[in-house]
N, C-alpha and C positions, 0 to 999 in steps of 0.2 A: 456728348450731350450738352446744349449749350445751357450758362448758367440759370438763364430765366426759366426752360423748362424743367430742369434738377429743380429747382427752388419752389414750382407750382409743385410737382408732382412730392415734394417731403411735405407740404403743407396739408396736402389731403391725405395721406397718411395720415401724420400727427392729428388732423382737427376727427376722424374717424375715431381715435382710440381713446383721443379726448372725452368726443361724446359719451362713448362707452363708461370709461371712467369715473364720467361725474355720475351716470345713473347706478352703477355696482357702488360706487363711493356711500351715495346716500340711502340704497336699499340695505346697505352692509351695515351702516351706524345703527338705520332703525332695526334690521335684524337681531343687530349685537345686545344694543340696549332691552329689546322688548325680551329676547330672547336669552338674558342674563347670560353672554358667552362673551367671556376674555380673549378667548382665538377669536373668535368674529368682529372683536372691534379693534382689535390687534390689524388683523385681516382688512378694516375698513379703512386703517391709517396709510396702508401699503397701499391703497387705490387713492387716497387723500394724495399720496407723494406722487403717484403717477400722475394725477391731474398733474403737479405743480412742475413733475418732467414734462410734459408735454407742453404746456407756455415757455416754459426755460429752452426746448429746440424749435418751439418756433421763433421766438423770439432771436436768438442767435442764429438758427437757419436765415435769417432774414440779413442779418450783420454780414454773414462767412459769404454770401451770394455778391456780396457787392464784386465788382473788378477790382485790379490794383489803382494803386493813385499812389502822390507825390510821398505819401507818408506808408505806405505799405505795398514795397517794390514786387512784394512775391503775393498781394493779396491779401483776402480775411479770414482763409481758408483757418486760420489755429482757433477762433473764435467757435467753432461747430466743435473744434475738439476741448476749448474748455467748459462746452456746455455737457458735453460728453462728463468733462471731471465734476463738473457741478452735479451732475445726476448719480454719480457713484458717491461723491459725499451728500447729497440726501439721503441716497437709499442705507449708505450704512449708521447716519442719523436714526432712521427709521427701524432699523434693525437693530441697534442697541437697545432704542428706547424698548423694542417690544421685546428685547431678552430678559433684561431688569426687571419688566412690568411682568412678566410670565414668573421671574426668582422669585419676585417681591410674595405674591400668590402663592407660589407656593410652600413660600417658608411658612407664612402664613397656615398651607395646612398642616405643616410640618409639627406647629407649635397647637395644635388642637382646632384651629378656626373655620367651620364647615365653608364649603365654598358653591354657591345657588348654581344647580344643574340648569343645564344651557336648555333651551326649548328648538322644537323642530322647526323653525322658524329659519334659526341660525343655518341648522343644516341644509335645510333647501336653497338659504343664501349662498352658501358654501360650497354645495353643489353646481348651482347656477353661475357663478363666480367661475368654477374651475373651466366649467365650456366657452365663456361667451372670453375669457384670458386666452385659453390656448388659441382662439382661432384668431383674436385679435395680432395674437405674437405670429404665429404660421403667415400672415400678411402682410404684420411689418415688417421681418426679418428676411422675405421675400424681397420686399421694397427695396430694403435696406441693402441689400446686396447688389441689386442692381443698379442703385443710385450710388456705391460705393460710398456711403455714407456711414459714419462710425457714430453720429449721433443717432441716426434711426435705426441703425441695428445697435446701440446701446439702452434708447429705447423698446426695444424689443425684445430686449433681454428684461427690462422691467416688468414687462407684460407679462414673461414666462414664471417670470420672481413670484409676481403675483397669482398666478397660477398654483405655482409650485406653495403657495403661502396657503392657499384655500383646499388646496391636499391636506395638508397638515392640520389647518383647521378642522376640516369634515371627521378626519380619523377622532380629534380628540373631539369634536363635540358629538359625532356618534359613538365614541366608546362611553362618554358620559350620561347619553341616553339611554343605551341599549344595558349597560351593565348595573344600572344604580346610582345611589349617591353615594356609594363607597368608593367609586371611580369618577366622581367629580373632576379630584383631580389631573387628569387626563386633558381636559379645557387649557389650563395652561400653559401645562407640559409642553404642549402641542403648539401654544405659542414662542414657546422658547427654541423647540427646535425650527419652526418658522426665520423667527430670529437669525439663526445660526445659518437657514440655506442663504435666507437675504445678506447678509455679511458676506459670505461667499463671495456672490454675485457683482457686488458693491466693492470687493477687493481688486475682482477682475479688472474692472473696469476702471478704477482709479489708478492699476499699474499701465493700463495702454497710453490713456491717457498723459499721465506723468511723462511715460516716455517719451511721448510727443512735445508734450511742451515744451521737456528737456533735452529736445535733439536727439532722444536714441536711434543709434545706426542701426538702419537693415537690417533685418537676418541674415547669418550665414550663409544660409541656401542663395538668397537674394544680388548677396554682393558676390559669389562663388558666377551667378548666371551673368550680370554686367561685366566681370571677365571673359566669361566663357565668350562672349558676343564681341568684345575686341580680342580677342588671340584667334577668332574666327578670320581676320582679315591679315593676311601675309605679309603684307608691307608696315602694320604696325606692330611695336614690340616695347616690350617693357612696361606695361601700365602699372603703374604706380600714385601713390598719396591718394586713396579713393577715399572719398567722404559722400558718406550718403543720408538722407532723415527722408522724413515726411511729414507734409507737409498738409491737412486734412486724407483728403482723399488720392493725394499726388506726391510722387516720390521726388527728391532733390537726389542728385548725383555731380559730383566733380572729382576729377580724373587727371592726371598724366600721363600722357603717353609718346613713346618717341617715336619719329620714324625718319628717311632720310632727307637727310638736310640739304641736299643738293635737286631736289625737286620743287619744281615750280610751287609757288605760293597758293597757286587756285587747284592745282594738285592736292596739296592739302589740306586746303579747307573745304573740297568736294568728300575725301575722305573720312574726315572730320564730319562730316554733317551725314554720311552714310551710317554712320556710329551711333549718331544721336536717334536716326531714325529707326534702327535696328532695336535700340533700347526704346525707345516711346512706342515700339509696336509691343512690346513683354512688358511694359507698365504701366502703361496709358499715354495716351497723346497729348496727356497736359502734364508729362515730367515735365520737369528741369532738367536739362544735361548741359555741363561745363565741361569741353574738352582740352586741356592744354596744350600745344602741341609744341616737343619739344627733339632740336636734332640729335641722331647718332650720335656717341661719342667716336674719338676719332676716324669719322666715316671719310673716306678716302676723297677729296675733291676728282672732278671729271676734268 
């Protein structure tokens, strides 16, 4: 897919969930407040940080799109994956704050302090929240996979975050409706486990991420299959020194491999490039593949 059409089609993504976003964002604050619920504006912060994900990947989808140039040989592709990191550390920003803020309450009841039952306000926000999140996530996460794109399905794990946030909300502000104000407490509770799935999430995501920044190799399974594709060819043997990362949405691979040293030069660099293409068909046509090509030892002269 060439880069300008990737780079339209995560734009309208993003500016769709965006939308979304700011209006649950604002319907969630005025619910929360009107409706005296701590999960609901708990709930309303977690739609505040997805708006502010969603400018941080367009903004950076916009960088990672550029081509390579003189100062960036392999591209701007790590730029999507630190906006990737950026959005796991908001979100676990956001997740703290709203675990704290759900203790703080409830030590609060703990010590005698009643705490103002939520109104059905909250809950229909809450409600509406969990429909219009999941189908927003089923879309991006959709996108995201087939733009092979780790911001947008990083994104779209937000989306489910928030989802999974307004579960948690609804439970504790209708258990605080339906049962009394001796179960008040339930509003917070209900934030705090909130809290705790968004941390989750936000952990995820800042391990992928990390890795990436930091050059983590391949999977197993991964560097196990770029063998398996050179021992497929007869005349090469020995591959060794494999180093591989990735690189946003594109894998880096380099390799040594021997084979006979008494074979014409463009013999081996046709073979050599049968290799590369074998690999770019199992990982995409915009790997990197370095092959070294190195002779038998003492391989017999002709």
């Amino acid at each position: 897919m060439e880069n300008g059409t990737r780079e339209k089609k995560i734009f309208r993504v993003t500016l769709a969930g965006s939308a979304a976003n700011f209006l649950l964002m604002v319907f969630k604050f005025v619910a929360g407040f009107v409706g005296h619920s701590a999960a609901m504006i708990a709930d309303a912060f977690h739609s505040l940080s997805d708006f502010i994900t969603d400018i941080i990947v367009l903004v950076f989808v916009k960088i990672s799109s550029k081509p390579q140039d003189a100062s960036h040989d392999y591209g701007h592709g790590k730029y999507e994956t630190l906006a990737t990191l950026l959005i796991g550390l908001g979100l676990a920003a956001v997740a703290i704050g709203i675990i704290v803020s759900g203790a703080v309450k409830f030590s609060h009841w703990l010590s005698g302090e009643d705490i103002a039952a939520p109104g059905k306000l909250a809950l229909w926000a809450a409600l509406i929240s969990i429909v219009v999140k999941e189908l927003i996530y089923r879309y991006t996460i959709s996108q995201g996979r087939n733009l092979d794109s780790a911001a947008v399905i990083a994104n779209a794990w937000h989306h489910r975050s928030d989802a999974l946030s307004s579960i948690g909300a609804a439970i504790g502000i209708g258990g605080a409706i339906a049962f009394g104000d001796r179960w008040t407490v339930l509003d917070p509770l209900a934030s705090i486990v909130v809290g705790a799935m968004l941390f989750k999430v936000a952990w995820d995501l800042l391990k992928e991420s990390v890795d990436e920044l930091t050059e983590h190799s391949l999977s197993d399974e991964a560097e196990n299959e770029i063998l398996n594709v050179i021992s497929s060819f007869p005349d090469v043997s020995e591959p060794h020194n494999l180093r591989t990362r990735k690189i946003n949405n594109r894998v880096a691979v380099d390799i040594h491999v021997r084979m006979d040293g008494n074979i014409p030069l463009e013999d081996a660099h046709h073979r050599a490039t049968e290799i590369e293409t074998r690999i770019r068909e199992r990982f995409g046509k915009d790997s990197i593949v370095n092959i070294h090509m190195e002779p038998i030892k003492n391989q017999p002269t002709k």
